[in-house]
N, CA and C of each residue as an Amber inpcrd file, in Angstrom:
protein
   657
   0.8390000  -1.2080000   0.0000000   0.0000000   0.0000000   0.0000000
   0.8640000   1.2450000   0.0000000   2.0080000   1.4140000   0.4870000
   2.6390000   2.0430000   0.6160000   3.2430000   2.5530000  -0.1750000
   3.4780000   1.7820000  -1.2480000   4.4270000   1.9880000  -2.5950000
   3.8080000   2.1450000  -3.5100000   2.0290000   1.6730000  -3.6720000
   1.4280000   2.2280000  -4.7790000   1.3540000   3.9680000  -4.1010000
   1.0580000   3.8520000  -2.5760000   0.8460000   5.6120000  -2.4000000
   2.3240000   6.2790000  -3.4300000   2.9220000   5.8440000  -2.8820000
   4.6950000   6.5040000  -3.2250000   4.7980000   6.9750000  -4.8310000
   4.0420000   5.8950000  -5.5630000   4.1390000   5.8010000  -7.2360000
   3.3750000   7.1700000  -7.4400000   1.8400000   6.8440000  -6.8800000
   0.6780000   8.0430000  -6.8250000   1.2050000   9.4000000  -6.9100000
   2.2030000   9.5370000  -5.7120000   2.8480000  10.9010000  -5.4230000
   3.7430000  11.0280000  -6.2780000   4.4250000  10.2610000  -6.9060000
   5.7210000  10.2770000  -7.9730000   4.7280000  11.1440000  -9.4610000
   3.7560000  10.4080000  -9.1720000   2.9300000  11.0780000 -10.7610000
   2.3500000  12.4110000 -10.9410000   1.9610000  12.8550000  -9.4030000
   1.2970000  13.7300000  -9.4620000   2.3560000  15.1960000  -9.5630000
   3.3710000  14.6860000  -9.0510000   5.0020000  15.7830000  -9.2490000
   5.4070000  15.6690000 -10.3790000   5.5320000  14.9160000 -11.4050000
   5.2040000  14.8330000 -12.8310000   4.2990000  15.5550000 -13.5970000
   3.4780000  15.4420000 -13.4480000   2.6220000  16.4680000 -13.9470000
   2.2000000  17.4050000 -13.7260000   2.6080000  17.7690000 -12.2470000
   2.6010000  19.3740000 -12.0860000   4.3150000  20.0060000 -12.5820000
   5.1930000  19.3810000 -12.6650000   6.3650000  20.1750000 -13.4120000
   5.9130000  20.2330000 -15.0050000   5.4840000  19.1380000 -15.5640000
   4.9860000  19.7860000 -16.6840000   3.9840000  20.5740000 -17.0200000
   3.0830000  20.4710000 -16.1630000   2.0180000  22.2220000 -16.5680000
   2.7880000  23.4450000 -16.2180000   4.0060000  23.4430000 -15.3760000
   4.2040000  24.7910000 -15.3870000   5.5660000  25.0050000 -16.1600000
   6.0380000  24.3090000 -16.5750000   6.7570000  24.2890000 -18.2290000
   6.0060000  24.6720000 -18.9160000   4.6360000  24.1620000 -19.0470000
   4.0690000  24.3870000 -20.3790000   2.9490000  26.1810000 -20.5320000
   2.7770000  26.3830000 -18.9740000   2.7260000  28.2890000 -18.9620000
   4.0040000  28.8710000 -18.7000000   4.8080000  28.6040000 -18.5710000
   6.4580000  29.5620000 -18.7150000   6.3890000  29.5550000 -20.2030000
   6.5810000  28.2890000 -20.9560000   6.6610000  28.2240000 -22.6760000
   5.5400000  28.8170000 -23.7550000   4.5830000  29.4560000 -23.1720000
   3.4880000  29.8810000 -23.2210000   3.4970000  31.6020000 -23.2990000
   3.9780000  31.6290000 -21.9310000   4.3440000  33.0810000 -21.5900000
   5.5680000  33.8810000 -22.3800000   6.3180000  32.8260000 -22.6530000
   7.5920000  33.7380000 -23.4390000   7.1830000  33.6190000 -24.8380000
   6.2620000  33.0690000 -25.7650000   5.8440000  33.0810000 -26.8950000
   4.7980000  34.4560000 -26.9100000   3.9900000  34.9460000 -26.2020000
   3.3340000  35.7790000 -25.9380000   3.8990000  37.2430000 -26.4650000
   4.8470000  37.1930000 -25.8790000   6.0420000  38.4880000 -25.5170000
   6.2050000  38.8710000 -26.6860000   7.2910000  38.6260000 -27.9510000
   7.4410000  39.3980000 -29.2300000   5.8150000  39.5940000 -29.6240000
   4.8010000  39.1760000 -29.8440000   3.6670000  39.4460000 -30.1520000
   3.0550000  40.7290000 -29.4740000   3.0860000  40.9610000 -28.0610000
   2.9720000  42.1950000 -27.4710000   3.6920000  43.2870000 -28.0430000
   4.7050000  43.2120000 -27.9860000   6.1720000  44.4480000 -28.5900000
   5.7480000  44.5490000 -29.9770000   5.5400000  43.3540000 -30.9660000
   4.9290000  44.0180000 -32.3900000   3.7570000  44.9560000 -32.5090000
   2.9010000  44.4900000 -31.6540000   1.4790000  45.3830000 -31.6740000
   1.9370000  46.7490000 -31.2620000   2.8520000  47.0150000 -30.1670000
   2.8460000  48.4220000 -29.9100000   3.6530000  49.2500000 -31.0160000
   4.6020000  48.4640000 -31.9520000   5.1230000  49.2000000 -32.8370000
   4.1300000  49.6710000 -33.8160000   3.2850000  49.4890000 -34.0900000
   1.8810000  49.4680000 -35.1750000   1.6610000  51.4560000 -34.7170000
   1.1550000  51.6190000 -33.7800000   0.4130000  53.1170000 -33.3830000
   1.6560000  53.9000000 -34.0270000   2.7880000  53.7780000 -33.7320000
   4.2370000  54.6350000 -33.7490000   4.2680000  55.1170000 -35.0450000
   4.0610000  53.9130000 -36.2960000   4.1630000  53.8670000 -37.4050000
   3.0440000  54.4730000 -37.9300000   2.2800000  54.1940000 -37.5760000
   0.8490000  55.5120000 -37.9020000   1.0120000  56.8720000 -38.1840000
   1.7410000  57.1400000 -36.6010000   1.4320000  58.6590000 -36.8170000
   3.0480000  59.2890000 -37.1560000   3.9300000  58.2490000 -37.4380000
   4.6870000  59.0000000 -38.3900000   4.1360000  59.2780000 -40.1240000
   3.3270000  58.0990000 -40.5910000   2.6270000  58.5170000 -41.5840000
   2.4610000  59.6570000 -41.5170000   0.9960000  59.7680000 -40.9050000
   0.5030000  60.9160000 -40.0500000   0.9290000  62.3450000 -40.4830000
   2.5630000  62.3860000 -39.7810000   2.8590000  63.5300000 -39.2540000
   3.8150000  64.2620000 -40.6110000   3.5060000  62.9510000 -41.2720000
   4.6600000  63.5590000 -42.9820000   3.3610000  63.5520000 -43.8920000
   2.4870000  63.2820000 -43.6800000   1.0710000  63.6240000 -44.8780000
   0.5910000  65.1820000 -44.6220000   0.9460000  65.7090000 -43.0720000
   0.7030000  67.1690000 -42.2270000   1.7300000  67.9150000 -43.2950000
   2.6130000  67.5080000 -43.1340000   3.7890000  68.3140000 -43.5890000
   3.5350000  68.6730000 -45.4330000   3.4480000  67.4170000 -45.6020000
   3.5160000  67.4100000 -47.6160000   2.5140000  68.7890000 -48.1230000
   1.1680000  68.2000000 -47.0460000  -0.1540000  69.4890000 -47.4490000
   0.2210000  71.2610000 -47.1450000   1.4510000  71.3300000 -46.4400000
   1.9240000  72.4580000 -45.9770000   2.2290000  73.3900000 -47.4070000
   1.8520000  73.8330000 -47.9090000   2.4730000  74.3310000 -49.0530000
   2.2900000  75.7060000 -49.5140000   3.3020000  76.7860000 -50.0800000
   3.3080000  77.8750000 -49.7970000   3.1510000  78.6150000 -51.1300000
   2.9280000  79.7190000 -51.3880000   3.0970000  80.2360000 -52.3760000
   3.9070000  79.9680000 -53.5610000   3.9080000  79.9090000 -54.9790000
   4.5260000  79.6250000 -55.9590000   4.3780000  81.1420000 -56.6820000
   5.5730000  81.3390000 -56.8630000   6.2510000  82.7820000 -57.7030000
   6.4490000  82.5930000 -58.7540000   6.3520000  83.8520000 -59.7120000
   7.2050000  83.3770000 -61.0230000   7.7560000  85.1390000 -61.5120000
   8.7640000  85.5820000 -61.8210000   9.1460000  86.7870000 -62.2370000
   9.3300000  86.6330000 -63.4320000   8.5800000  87.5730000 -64.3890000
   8.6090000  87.5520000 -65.7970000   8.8690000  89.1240000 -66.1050000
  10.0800000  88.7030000 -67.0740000  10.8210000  90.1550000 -67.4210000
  11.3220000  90.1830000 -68.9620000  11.1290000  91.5670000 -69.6250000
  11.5450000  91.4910000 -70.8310000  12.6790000  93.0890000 -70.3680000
  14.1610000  92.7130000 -71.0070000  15.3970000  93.7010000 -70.6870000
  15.9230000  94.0230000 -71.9740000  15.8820000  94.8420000 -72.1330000
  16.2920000  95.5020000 -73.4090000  18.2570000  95.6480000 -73.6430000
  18.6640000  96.1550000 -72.5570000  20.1960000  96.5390000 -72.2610000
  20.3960000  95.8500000 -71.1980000  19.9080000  95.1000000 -69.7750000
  19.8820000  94.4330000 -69.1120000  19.7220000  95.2080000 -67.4770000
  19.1460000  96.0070000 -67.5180000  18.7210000  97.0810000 -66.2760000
  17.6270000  96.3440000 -65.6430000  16.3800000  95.6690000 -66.4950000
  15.6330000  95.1950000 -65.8270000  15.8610000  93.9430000 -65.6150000
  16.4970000  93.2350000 -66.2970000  16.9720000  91.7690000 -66.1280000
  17.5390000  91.5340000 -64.5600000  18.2960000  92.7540000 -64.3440000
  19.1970000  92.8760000 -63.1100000  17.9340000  92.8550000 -61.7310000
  17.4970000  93.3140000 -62.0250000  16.2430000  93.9370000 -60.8090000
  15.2090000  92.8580000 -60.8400000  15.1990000  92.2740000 -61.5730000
  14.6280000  90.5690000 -62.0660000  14.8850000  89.7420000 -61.5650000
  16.1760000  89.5040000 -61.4880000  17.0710000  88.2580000 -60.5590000
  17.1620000  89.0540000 -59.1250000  17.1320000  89.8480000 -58.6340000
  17.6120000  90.3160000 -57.3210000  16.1880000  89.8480000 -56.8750000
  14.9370000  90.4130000 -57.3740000  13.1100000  89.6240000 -57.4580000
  13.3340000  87.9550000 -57.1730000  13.9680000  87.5630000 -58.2100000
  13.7720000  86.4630000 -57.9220000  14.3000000  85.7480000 -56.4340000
  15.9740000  85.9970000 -56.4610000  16.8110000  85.7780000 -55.1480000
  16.4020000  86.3290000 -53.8590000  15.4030000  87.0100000 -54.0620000
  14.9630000  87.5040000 -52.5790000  13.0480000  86.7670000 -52.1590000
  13.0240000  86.3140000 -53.3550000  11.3030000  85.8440000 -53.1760000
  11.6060000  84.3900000 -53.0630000  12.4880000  83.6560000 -53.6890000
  12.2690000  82.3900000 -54.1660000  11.6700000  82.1480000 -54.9050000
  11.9140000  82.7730000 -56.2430000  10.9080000  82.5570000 -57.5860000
  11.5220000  82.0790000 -58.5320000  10.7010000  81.5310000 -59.6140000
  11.4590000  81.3780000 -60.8070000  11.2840000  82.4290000 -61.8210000
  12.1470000  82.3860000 -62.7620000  12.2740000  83.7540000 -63.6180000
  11.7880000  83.0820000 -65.1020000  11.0000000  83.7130000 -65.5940000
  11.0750000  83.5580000 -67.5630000  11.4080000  84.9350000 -67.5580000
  12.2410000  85.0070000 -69.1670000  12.5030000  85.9310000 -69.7120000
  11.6670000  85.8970000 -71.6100000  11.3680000  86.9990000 -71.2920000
  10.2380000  87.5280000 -72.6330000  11.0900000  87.8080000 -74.0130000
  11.3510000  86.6860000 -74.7620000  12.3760000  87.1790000 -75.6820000
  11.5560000  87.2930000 -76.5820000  12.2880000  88.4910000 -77.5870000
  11.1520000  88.5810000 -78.9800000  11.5890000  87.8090000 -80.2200000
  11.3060000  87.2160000 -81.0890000  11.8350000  86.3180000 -82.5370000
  12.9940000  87.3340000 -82.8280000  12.4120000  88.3790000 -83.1540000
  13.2960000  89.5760000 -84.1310000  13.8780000  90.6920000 -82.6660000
  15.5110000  89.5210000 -82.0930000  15.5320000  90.5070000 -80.6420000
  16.0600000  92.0580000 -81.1510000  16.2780000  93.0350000 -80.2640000
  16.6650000  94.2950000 -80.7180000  17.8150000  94.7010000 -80.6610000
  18.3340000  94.7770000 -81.4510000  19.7480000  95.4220000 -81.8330000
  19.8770000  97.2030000 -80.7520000  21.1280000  97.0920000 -80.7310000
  21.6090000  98.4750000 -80.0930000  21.0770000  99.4670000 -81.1530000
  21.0320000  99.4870000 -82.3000000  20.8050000 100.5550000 -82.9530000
  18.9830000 100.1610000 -83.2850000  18.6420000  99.2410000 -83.3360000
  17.1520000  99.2000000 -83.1420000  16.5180000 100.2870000 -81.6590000
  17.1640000 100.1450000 -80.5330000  16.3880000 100.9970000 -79.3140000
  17.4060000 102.5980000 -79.3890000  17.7150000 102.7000000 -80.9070000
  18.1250000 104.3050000 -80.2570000  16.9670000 105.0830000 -81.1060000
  16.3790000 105.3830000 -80.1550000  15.0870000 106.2130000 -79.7180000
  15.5080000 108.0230000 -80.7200000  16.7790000 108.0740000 -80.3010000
  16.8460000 109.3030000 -81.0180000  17.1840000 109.3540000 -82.4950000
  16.9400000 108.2630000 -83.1790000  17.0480000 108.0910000 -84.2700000
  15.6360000 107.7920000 -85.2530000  14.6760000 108.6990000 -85.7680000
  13.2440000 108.5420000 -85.9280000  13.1960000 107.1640000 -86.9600000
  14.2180000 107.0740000 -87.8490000  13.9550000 105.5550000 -88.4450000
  14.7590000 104.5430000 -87.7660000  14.7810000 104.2550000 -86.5470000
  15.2390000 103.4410000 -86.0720000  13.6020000 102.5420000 -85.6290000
  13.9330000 101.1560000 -85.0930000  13.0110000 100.3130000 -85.0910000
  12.6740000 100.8100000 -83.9490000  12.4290000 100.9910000 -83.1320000
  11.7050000 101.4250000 -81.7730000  10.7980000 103.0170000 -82.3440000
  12.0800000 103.7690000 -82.9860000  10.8240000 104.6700000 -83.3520000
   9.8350000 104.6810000 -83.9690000   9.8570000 103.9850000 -85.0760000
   8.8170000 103.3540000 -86.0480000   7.4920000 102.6370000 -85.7100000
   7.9760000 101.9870000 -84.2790000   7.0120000 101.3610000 -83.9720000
   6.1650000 102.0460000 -82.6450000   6.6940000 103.0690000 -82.1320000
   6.6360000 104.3330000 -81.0060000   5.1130000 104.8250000 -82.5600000
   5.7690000 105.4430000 -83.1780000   4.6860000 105.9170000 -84.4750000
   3.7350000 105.7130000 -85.0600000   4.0390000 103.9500000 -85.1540000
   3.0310000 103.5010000 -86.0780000   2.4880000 101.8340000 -84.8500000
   1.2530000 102.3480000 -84.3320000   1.2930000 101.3680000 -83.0930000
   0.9260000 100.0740000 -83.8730000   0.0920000  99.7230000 -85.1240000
  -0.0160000  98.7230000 -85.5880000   1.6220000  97.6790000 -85.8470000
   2.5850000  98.2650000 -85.9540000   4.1360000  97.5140000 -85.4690000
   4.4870000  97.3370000 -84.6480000   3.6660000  97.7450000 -83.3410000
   4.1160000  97.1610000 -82.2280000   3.7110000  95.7740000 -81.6410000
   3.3590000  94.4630000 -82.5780000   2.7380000  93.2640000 -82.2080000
   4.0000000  92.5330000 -82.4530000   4.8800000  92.4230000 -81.8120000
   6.4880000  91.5230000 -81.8190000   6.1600000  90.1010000 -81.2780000
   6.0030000  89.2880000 -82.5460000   6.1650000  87.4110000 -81.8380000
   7.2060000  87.6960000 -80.7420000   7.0150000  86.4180000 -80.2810000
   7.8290000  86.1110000 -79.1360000   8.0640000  84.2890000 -79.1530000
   9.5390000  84.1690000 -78.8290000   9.7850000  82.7020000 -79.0500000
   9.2780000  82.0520000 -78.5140000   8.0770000  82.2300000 -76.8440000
   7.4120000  81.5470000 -76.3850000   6.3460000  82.7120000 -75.3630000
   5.3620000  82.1580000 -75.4020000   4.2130000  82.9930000 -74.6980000
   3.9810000  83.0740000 -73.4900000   4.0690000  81.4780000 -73.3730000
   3.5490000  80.9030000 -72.0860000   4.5020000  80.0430000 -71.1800000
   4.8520000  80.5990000 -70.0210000   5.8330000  79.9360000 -69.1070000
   5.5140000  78.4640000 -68.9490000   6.1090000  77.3690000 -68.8570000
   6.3240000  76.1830000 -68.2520000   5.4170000  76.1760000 -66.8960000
   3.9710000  75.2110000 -66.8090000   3.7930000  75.1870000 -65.2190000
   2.8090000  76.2790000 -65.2350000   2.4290000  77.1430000 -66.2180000
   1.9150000  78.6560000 -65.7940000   0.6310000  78.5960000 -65.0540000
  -0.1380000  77.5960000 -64.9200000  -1.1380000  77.5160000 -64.2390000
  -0.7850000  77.4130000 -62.6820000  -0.1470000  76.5990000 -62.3050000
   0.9710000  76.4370000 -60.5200000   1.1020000  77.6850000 -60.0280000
   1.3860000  79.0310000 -60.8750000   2.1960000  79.9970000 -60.0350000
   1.1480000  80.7200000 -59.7070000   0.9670000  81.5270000 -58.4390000
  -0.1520000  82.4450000 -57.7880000   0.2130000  83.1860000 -57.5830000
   1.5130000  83.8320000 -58.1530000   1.7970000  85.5790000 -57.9170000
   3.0330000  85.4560000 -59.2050000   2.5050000  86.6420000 -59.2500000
   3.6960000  86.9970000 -61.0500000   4.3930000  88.2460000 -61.3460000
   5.2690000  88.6260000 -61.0080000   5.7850000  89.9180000 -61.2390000
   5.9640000  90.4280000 -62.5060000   5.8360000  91.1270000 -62.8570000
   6.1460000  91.6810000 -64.0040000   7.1660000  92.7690000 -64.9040000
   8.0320000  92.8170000 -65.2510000   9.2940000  93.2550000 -65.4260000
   9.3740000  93.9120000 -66.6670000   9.9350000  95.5080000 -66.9560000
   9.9670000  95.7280000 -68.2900000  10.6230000  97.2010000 -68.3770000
  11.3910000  97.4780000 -69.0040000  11.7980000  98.8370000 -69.3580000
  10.1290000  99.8330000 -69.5840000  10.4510000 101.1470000 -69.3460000
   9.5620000 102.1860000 -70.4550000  10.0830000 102.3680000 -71.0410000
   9.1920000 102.8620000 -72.4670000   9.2410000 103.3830000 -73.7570000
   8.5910000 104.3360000 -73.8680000   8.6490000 105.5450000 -73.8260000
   7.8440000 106.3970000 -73.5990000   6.9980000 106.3420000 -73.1890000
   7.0400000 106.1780000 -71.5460000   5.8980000 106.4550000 -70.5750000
   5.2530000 105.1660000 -71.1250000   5.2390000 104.0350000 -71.6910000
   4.5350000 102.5900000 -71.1420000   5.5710000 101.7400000 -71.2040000
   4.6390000 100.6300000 -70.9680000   5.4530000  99.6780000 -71.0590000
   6.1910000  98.8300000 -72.4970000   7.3980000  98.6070000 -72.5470000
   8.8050000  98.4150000 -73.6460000   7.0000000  97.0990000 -74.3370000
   6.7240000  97.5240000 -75.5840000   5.7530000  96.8990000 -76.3320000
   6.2120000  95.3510000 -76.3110000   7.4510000  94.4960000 -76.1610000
   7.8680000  93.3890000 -76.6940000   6.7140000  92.5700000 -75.1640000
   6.4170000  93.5970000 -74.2750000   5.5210000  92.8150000 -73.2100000
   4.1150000  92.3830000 -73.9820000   3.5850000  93.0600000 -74.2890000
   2.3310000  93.1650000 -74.7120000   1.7200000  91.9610000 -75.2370000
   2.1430000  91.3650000 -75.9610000   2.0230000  89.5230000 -76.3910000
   1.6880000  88.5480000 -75.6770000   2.8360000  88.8690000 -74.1920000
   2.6650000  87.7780000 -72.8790000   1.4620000  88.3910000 -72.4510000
   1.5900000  89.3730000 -72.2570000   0.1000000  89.5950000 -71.3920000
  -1.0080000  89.0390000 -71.8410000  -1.4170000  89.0700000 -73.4290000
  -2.4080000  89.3400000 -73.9670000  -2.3150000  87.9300000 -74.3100000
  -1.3910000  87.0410000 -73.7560000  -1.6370000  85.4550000 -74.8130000
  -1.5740000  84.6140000 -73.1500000  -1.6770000  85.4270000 -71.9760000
  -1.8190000  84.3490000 -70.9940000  -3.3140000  85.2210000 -70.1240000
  -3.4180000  83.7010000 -69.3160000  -4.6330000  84.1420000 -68.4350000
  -4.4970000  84.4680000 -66.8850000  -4.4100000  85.1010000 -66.7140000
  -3.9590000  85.8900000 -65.3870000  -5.2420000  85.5730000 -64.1910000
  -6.4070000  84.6910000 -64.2890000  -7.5550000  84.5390000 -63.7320000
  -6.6610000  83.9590000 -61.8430000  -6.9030000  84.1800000 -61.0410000
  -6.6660000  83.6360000 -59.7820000  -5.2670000  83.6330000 -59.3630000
  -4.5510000  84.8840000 -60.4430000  -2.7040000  85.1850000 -59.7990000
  -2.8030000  86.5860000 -59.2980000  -1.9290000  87.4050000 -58.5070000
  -1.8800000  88.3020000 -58.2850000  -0.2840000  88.6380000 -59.1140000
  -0.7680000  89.7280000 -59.8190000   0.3260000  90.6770000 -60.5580000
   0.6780000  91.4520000 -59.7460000   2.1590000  91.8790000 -59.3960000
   2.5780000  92.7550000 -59.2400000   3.4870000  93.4600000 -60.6190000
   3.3840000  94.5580000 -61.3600000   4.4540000  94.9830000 -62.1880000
   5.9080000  95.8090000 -61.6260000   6.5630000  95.7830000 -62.2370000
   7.6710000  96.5100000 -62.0500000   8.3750000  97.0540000 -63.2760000
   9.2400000  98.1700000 -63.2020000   9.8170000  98.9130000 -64.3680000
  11.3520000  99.1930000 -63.9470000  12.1890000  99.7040000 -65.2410000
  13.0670000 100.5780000 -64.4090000  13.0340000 101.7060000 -65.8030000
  13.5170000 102.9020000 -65.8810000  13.9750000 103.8720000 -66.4690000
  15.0000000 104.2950000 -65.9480000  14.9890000 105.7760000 -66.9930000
  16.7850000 106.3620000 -66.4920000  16.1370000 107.4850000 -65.6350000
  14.3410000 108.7840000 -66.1350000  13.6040000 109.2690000 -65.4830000
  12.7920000 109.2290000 -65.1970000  11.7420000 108.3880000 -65.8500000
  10.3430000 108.3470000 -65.9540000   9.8020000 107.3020000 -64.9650000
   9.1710000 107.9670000 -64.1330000   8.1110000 107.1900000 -63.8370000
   7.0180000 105.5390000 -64.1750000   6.7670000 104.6780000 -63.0340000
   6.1130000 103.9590000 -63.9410000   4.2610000 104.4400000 -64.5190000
   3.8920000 105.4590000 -63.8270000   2.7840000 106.0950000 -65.0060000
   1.3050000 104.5360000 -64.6390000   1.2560000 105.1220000 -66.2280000
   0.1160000 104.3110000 -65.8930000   0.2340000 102.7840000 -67.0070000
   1.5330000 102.4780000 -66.6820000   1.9940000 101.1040000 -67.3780000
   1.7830000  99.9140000 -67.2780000   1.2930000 100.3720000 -65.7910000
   0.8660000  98.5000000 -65.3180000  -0.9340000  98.7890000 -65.2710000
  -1.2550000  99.6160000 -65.4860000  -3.1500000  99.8390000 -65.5170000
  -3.2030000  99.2390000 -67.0270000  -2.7560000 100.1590000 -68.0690000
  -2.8530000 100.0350000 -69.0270000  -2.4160000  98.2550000 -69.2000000
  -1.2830000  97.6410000 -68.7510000  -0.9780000  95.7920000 -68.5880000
  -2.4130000  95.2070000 -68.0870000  -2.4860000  95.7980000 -67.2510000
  -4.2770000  95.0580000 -66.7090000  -5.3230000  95.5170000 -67.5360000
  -5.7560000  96.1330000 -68.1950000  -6.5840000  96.1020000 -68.9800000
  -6.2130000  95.4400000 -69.7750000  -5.2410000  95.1780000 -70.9510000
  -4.7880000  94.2890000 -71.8380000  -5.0410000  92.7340000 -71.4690000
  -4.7170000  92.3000000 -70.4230000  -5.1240000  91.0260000 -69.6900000
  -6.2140000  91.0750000 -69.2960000  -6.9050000  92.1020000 -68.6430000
  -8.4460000  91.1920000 -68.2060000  -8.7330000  90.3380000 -67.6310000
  -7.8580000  90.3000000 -66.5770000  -8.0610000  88.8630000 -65.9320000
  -6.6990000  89.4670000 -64.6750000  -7.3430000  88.7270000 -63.3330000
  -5.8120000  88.7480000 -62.3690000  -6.1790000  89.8570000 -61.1880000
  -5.6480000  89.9860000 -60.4510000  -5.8170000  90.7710000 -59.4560000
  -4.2500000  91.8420000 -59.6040000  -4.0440000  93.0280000 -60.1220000
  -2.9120000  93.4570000 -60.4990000  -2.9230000  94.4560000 -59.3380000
  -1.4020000  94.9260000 -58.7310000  -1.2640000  95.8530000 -57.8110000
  -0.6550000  96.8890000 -58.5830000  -0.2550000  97.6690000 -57.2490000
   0.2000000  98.6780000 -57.5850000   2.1370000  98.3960000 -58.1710000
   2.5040000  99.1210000 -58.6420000   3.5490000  98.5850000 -59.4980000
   4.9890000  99.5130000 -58.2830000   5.9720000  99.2210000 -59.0260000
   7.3820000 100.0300000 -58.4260000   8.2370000 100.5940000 -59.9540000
   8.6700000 101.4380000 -59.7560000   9.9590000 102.0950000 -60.3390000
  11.1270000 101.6900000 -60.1520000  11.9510000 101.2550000 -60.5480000
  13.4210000 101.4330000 -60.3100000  14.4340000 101.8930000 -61.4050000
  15.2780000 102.8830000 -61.0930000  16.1450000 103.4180000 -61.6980000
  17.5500000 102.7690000 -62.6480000  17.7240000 102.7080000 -63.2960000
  19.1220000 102.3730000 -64.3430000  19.9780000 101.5530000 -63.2430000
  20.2000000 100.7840000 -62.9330000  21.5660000 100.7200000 -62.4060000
  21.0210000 100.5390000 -60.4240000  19.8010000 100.0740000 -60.3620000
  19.1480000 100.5780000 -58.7880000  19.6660000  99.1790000 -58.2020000
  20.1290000  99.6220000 -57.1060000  20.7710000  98.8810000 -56.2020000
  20.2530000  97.4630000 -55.8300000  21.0290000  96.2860000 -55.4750000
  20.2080000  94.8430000 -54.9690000  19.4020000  95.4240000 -53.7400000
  20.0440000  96.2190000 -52.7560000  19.5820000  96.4120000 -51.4340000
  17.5890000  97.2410000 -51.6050000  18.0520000  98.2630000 -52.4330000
  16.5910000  98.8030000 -52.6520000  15.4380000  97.7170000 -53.0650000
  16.2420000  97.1270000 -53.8910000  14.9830000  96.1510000 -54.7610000
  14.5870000  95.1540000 -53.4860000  15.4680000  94.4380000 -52.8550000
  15.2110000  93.4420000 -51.8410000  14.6430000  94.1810000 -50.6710000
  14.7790000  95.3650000 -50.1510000  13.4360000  95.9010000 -49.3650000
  12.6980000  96.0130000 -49.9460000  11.9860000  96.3690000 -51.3020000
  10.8220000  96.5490000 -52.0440000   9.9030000  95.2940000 -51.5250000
  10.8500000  93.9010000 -52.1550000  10.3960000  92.5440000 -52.2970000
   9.8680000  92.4510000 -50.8510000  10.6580000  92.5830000 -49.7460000
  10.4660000  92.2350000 -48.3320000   9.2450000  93.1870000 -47.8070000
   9.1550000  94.0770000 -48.1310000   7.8650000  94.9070000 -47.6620000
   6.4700000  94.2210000 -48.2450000   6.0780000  93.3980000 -49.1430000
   5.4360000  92.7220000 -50.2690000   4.8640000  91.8190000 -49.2940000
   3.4150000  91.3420000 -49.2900000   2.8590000  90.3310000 -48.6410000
   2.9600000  89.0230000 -49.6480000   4.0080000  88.3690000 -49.6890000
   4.0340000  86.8240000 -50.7680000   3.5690000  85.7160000 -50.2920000
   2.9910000  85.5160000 -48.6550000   2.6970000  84.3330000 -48.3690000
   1.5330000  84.1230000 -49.3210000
């Protein structure tokens, strides 16, 4: 009797070491399964927090300039380097010779076409900027010609749609004023929300132009 008790007790210590083998082996299988699930939320809201960012998006510029001797070209790029914009330049098919813009010469090509306004419709090697729908503010760049704007503009204006950009124009001369060069640009377009324009002089400094730009609401 004694030794079947003894066996009895031998079995029952048997099988309680193996049930608790078999929740220890249990419990450590558990574990990487916990730690994966919590990596799941983390990975979310880094998604998340870079889909916030992508939608962040700011104004798109574009400075468009036509330079005859390169006065406005200059005041163009200083526009651009201080806004973060991109620049087109307004070239005409038939560009102008030095002796084409001398003004004091009545058969010279600028005067001719100062005279006879039906010559002032100059192709242009391209109309329409790359992207032109993207940009929401557009500067506008151009010598005067007697009190308006240098005619080789007149094409871009009149061959793009200015609907939902804000124009700003800009000029430079050696005296003149910009007048009423950029009214007269907005009527030609018909379209756009156009401001008030700036002057700058022959030769006008990076520093002037880049306070101009910085005073400017571009967001």
């Amino acid at each position: 009797m004694k030794k079947l008790t003894s066996i009895l007790l031998a079995l029952v210590l048997v099988f309680s070491f193996a049930a608790c083998s078999n929740n220890s082996s249990d419990n450590s299988n558990t574990t990487p399964s916990t730690s994966q699930t919590t990596n799941a939320p983390e990975d979310t809201s880094k998604s998340t927090d870079e889909n916030t960012q992508n939608s962040n998006t700011s104004s798109k510029i574009l400075v468009v300039y036509y330079s005859a001797t390169g006065s406005t070209k200059a005041v163009a790029e200083t526009i651009a380097d201080t806004s973060g914009a991109d620049l087109f330049e307004i070239t005409p098919v038939d560009p102008y010779t030095s002796d084409d813009l001398n003004w004091t010469d009545d058969n010279s090509r600028v005067s001719v076409e100062h005279n006879d306004e039906s010559k002032r419709d100059v192709p242009l090697t391209k109309t329409t900027p790359d992207h032109w729908a993207d940009y929401d503010k557009v500067f506008i760049g151009y010598p005067i010609w007697w009190g308006i704007a240098a005619w080789p503009v007149n094409n871009f204006v009149k061959g793009n749609d200015f609907s939902g950009k804000t124009v700003i124009p800009f000029c430079t001369s050696t005296s003149s004023g910009i007048g009423q060069s950029g009214d007269l640009l907005a009527d030609m377009a018909g379209t756009g929300n156009w401001q008030d324009g700036e002057r700058f002089s022959s030769g006008a400094s990076s520093s002037k132009v880049e306070s101009w730009v910085n005073g400017l609401d571009l967001k």
